[in-house]
Backbone bond lengths (Angstrom), bond angles and torsions (degrees), N, CA, C in turn:
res aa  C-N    CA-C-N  psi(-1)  N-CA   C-N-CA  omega(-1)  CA-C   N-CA-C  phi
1 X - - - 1.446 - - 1.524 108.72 -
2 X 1.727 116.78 134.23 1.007 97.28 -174.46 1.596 110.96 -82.60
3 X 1.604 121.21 177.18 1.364 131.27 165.33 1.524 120.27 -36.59
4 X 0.826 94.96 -41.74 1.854 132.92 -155.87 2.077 77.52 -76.28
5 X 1.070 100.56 -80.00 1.523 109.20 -173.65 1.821 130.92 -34.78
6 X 1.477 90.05 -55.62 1.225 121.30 -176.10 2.025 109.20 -62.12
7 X 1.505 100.47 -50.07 1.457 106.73 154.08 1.801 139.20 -53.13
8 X 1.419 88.37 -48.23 1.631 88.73 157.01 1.724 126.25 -67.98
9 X 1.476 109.36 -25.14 1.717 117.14 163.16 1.366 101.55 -64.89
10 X 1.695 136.30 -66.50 1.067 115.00 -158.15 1.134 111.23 -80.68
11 X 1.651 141.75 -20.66 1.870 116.78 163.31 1.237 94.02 -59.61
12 X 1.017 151.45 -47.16 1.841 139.85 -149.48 1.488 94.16 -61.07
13 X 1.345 121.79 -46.80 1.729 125.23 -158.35 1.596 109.53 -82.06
14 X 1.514 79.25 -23.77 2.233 92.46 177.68 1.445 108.40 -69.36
15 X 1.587 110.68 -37.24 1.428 105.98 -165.33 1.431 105.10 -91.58
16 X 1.552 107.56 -14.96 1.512 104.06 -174.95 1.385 121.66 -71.74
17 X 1.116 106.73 -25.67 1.762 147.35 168.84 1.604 114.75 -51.31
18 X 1.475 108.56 -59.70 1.393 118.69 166.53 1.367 100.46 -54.33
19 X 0.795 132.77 -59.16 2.026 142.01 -142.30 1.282 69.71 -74.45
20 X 1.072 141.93 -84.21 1.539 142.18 -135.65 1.586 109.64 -55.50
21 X 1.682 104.47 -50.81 1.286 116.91 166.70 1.566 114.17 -43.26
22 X 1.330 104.61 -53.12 1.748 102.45 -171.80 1.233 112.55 -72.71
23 X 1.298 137.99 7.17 1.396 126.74 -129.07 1.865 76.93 -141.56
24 X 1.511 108.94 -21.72 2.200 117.47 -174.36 1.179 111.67 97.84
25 X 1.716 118.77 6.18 1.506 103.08 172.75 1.920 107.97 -71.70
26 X 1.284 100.21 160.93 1.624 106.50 178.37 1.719 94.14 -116.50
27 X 1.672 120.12 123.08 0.971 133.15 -161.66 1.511 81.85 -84.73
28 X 1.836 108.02 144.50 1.553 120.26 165.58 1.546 101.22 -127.49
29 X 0.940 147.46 2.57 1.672 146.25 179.26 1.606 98.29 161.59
30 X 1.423 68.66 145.30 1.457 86.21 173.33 2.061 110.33 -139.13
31 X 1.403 110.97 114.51 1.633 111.20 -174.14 1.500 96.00 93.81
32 X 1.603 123.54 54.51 1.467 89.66 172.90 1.695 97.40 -102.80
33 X 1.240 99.59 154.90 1.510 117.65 -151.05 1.791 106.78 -119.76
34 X 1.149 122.11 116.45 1.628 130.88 166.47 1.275 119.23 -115.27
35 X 1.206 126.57 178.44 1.618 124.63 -175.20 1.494 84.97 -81.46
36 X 0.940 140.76 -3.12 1.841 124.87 178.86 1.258 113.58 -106.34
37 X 1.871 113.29 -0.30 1.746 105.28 176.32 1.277 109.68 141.10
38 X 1.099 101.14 -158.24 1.912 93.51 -161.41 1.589 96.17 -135.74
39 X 1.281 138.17 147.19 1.267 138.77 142.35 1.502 109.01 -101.78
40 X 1.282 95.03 137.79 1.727 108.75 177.65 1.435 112.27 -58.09
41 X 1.143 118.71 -69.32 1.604 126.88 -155.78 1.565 87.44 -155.54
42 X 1.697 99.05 125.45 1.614 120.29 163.89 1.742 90.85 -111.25
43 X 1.617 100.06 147.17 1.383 110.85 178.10 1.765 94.47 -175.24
44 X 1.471 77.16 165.27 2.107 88.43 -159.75 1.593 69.86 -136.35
45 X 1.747 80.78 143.65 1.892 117.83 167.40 1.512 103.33 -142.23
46 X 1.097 122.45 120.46 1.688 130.16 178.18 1.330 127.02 39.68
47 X 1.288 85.25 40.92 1.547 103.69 170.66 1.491 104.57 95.20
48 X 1.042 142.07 34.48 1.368 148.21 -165.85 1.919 117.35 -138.42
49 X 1.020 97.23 121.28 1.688 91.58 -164.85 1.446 90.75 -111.85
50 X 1.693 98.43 131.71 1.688 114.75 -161.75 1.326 93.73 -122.71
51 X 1.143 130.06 119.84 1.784 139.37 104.69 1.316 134.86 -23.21
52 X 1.305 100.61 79.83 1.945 99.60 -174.02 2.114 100.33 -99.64
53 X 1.386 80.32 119.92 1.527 92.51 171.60 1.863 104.83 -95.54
54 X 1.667 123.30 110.44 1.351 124.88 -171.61 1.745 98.23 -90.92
55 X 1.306 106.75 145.02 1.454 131.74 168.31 1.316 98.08 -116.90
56 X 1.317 117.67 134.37 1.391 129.84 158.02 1.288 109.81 -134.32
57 X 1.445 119.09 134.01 1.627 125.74 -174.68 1.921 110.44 -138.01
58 X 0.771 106.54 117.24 1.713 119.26 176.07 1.574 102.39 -73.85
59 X 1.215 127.84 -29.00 1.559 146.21 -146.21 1.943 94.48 -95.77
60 X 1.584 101.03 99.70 1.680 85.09 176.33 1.255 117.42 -76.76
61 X 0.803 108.58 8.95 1.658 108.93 -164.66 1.743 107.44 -94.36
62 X 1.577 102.10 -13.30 1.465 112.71 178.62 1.782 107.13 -68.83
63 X 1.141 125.64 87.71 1.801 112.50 172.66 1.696 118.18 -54.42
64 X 0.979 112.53 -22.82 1.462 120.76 -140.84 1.490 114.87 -144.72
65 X 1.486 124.98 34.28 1.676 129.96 -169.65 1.585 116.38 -35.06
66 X 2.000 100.53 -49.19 1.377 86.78 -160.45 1.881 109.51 -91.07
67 X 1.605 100.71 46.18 1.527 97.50 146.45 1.049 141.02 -52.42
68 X 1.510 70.52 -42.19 2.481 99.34 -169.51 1.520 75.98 -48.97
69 X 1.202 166.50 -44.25 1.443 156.22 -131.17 1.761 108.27 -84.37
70 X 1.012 91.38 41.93 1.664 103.22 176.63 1.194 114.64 -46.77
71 X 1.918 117.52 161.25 1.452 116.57 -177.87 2.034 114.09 -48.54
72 X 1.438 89.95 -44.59 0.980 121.82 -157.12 1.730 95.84 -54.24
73 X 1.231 108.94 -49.38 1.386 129.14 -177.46 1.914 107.73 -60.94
74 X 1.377 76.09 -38.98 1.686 77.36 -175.75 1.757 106.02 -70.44
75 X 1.068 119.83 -74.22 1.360 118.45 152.39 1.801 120.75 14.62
76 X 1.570 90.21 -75.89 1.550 95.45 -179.26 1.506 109.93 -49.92
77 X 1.386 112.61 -60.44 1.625 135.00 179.39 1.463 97.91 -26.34
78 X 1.355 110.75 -72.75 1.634 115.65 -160.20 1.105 82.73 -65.41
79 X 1.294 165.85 -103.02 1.556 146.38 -102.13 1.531 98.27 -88.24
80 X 1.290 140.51 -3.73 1.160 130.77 147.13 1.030 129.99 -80.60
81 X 1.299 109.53 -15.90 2.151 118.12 160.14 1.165 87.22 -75.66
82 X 0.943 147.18 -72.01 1.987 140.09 -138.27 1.670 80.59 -70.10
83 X 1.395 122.17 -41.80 1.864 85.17 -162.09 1.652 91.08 -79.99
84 X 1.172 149.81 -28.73 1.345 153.03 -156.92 1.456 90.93 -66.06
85 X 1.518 126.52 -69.79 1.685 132.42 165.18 1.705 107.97 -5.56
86 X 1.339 80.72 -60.47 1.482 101.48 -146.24 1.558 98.63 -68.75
87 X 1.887 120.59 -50.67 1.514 88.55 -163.76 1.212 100.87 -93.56
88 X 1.496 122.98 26.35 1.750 114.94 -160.59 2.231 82.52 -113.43
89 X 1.270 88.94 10.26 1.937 102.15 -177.93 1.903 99.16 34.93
90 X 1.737 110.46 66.67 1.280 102.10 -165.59 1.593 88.61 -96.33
91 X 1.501 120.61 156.27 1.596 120.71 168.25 0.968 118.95 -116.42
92 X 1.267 122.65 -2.76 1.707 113.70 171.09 1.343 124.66 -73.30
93 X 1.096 134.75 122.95 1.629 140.19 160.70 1.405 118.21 -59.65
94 X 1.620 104.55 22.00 1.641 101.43 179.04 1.556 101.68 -105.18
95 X 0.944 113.40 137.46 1.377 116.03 163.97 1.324 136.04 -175.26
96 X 1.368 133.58 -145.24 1.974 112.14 170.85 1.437 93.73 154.47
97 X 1.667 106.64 137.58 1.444 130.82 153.31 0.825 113.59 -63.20
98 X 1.978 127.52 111.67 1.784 122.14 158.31 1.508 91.45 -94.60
99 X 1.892 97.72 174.72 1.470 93.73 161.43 1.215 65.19 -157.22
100 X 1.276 93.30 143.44 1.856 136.14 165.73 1.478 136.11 -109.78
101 X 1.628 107.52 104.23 1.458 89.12 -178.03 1.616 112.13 -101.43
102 X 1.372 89.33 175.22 1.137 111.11 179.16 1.768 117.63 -114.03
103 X 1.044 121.75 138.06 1.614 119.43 176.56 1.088 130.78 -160.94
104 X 1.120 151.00 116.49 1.424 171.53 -34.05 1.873 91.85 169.86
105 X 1.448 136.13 108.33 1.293 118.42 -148.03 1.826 72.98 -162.16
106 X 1.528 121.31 111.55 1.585 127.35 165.25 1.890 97.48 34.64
107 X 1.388 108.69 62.59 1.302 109.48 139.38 2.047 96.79 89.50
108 X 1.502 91.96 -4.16 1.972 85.11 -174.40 1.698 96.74 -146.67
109 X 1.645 99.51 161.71 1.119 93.59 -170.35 1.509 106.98 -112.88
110 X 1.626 114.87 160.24 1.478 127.49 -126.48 1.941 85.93 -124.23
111 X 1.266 145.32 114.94 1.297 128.56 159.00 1.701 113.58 -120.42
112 X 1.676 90.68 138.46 1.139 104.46 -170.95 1.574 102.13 -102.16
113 X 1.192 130.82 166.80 1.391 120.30 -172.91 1.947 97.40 -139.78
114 X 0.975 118.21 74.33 1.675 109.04 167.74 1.454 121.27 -78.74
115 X 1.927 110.71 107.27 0.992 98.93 178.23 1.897 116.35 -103.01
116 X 1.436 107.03 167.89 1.141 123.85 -166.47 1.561 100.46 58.77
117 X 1.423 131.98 57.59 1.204 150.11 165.25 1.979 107.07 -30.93
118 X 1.317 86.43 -69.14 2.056 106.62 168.20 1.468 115.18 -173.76
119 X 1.087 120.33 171.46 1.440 147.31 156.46 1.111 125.30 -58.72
120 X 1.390 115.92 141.71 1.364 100.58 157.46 1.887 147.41 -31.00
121 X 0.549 156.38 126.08 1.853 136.26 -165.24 1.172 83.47 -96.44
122 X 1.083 86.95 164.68 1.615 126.72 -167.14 1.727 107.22 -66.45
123 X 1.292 126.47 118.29 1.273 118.16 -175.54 1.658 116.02 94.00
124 X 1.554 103.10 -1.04 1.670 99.63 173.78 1.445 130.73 -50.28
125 X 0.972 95.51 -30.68 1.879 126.64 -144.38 2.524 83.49 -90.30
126 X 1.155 108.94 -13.07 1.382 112.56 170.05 1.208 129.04 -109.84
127 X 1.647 113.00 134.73 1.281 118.35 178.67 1.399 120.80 -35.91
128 X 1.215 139.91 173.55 1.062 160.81 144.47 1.517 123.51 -35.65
């Protein structure tokens, strides 16, 4: 990843962070990382444990970032919640994919917050 790249991810995840903060989520990790992928930011709001997948785009011309949110992508996501569940031994069946973008809009940046983004797809929960 370039420098260049990796910087535009971490303001996107900084600001997504604030929003979340202002908004009453209580941040619990942020980057947790498995051999199947990364989730940006886990955070719980009223009893609800959220998966926020962040988009950040410099590119105005992008309408629509969290495309990049492919099946495929989704996939990864859920089996990094199920192991996150799993070693954080969580029991609630509440939970939900956000994805948050980020965007670069006359000099400031713009966040959108879609929650319940999607589900797991069908077949997540299987190896490769």
């Amino acid at each position: 990843m370039k420098a260049s790249t990796k910087k535009i991810g971490d303001s996107g995840e900084d600001a997504a962070l604030q929003y979340l903060e202002s908004q009453g989520y209580r941040i619990l990790t942020r980057n947790f990382r498995t051999r199947s992928g990364e989730i940006d930011i886990i955070a719980v709001k009223e009893k609800v444990l959220v998966f926020c997948e962040v988009k950040a785009s410099t590119f105005s011309g992008e309408a629509h970032p969290e495309i990049r949110v492919d099946r495929r992508k989704q996939i990864k996501l859920s089996r990094c919640a199920l192991q996150y569940i799993t070693e954080e031994k969580i029991e609630s069946d509440s939970y939900r994919f956000d994805i948050i973008t980020i965007k670069q809009e006359k000099g400031r940046q713009v966040v959108e917050h879609i929650e319940n983004a999607f589900w797991p797809p069908e077949g997540w929960d299987q190896t490769d």
